[in-house]
N, C-alpha and C positions, 0 to 999 in steps of 0.2 A: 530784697537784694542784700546781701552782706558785702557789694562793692560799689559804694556812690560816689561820684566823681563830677564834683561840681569846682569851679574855679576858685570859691574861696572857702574856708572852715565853715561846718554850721557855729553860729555861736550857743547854741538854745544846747549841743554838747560839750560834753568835758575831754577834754584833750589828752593824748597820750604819747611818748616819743617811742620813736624806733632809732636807737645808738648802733651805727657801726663802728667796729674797731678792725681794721684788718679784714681777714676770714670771720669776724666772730660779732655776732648781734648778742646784746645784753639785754636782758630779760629781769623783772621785778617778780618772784616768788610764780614764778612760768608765765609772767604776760607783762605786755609794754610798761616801762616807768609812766608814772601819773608825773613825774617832777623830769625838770631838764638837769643833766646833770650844769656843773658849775662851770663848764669849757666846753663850747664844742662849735662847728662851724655851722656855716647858717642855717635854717630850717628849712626844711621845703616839705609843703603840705602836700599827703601821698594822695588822700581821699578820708570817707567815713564808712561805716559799717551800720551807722542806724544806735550804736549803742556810744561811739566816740572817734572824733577827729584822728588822725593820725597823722604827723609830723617828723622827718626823719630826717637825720642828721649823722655828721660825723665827730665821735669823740674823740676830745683831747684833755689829756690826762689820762689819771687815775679814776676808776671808778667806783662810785658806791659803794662801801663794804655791802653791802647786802645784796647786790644786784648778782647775777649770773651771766659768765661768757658763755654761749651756745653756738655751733657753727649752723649756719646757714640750715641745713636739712634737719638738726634738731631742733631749730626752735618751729619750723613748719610742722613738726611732726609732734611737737611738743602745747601749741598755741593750740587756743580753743577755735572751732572749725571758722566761726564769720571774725576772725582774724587774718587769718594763711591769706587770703585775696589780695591782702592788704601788703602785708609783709611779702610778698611775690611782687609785687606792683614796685614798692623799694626797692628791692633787690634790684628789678632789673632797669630802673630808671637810673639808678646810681652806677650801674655797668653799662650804661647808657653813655652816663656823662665823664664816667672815664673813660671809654675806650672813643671816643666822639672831642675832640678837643682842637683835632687839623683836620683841615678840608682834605679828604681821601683823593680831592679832583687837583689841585695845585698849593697843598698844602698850608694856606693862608689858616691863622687861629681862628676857631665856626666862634659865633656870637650864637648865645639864648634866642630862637623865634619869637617873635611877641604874641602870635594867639594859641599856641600850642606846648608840647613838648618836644618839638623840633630844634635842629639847632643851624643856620645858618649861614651860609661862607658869605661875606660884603666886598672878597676881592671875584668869584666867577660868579655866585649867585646858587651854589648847589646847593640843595635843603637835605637834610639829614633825619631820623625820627628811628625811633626806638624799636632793635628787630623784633621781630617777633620768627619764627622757626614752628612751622604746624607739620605736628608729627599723629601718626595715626597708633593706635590700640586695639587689638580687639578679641576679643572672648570663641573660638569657634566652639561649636555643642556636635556632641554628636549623643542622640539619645538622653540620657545623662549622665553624659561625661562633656567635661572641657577639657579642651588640648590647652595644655601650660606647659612652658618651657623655660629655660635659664643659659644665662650668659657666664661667658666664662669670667665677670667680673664681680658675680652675685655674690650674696653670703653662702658659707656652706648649706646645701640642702633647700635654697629657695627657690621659688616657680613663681613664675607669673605670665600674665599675657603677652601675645606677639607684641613688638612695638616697631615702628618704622619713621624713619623722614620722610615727606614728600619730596620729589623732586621736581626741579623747574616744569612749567607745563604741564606737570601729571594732575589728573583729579583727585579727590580725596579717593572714592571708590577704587579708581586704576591704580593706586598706591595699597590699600589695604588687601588686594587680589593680587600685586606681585609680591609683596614682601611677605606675604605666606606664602606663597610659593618659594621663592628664595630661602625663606629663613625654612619650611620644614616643607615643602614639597608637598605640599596639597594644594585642591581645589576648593571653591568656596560659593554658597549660594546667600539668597538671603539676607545682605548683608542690612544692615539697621545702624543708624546714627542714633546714640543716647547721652550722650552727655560729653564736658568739653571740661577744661581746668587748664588754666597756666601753669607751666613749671617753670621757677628759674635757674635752668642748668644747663645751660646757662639764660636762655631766654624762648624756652618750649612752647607753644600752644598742644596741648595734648589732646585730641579727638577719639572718642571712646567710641566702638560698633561691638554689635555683638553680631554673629554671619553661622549659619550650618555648614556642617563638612556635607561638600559633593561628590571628594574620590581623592586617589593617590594612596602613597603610603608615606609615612613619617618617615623625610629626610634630613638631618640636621645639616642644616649651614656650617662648615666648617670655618674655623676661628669666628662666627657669630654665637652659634647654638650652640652650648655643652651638651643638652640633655634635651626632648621633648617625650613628652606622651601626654596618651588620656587618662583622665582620672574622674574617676565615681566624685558624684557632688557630697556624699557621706567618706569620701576618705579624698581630701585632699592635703595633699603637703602643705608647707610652709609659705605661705606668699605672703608679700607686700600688706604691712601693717601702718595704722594713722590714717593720717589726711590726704594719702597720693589716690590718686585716679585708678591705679592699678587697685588698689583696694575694693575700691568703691563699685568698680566692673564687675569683678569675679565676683564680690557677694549679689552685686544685681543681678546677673545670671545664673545664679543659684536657684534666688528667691524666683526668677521666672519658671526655673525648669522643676522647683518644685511646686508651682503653682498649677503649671500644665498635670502634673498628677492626680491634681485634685480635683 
């Protein structure tokens, strides 16, 4: 596991900080300061990864000549991979505890829960805890080809897989069969659960499926979808580079559909 999550630091590891500033996490030569800086407010231990504690905090001051400002998606795309779990778990604890500070129910200041990461109202009694947002992904294949598609927010020329929210009530399955229909007007058989990643953008559960096309023709969602089609697994465009889940899909369905050749 590259995300342990035990109540207190192992001691038997060595310790590292994760500095916010604003927008921007400060990074020691692309990975956590080993040293705290000399100001900053109090620590809260995020978890360990098996290699070092992690401890996160917010700066004040000046920082380190040597360290680096990074925002938020560079340093995940930047950190070596059994980090990003870690530095995601900050993230979203830390937008946890600012956006979390009045009772949503009658406004009274929530107090810290004592066995958890929850945070508590003492005047109604509402308990609060840190969203979480499960959104679906998925890869569809036709032959060997994968349908990939782009938003009109992407970089120029990028693709990647369908992506979707769940909505209240809905299953994971009945969400990844409408929002490929929505977003490109196909049908789907097949569908397969493979892997799972948090993202903090702000606080994602991301669910990866790979599914066959069963029929239709490629409609794009207007104001969702710029662009969709298929594409050969030896000529694909530009997609999703690092440590995102979008990555990690498309080359696993690669490696599958060119496994089935063999």
């Amino acid at each position: 596991m590259t995300l342990n999550l035990p109540d207190v630091a192992d001691p038997t590891l060595p310790t590292r900080w994760c500095l916010f500033d604003g927008q921007q996490v400060w990074l020691d030569a692309g990975t956590f300061p080993a040293q705290p800086p000399a100001h900053s407010s109090n620590p809260y231990f995020i978890g360990h990864n098996g290699r070092f504690n992690l401890f996160s905090a917010e700066l004040i001051g000046a920082a380190p000549a040597s360290w680096q400002a990074h925002t938020l998606r560079q340093a995940l795309q930047g950190l070596p991979a059994d980090a990003v779990p870690l530095l995601a778990r900050a993230a979203q604890l830390r937008r946890f505890e600012h956006s979390h500070r009045f009772c949503g129910a009658c406004a009274h200041p929530l107090q810290p829960h004592q066995h958890d990461h929850g945070r508590g109202c003492p005047s109604c009694g509402e308990l609060y805890y840190p969203r979480l947002s499960p959104a679906m992904m998925v890869a569809v294949t036709r032959g060997r080809e994968i349908l990939l598609a782009r938003g009109p927010h992407f970089s120029p020329g990028l693709y990647s897989a369908l992506a979707g929210f769940v909505e209240p009530g809905e299953t994971l399955e009945a969400c990844v069969e409408r929002e490929t229909a929505e977003e490109v007007g196909i049908r789907i058989r097949q569908l397969q659960y493979v892997g799972s990643q948090s993202w903090p953008f702000p606080h994602s559960l991301m669910l990866a499926f790979t599914a066959e096309y069963a029929g239709g023709e490629i409609t794009p969602q207007p104001g969702e979808i710029e662009a969709a089609d298929w594409f050969d697994i030896d000529h694909l465009p530009p997609t999703p580079a690092g440590h995102s889940i979008a990555h990690w899909l498309i080359r696993h369905t690669v490696e599958q559909l060119r496994h089935r050749e063999n």
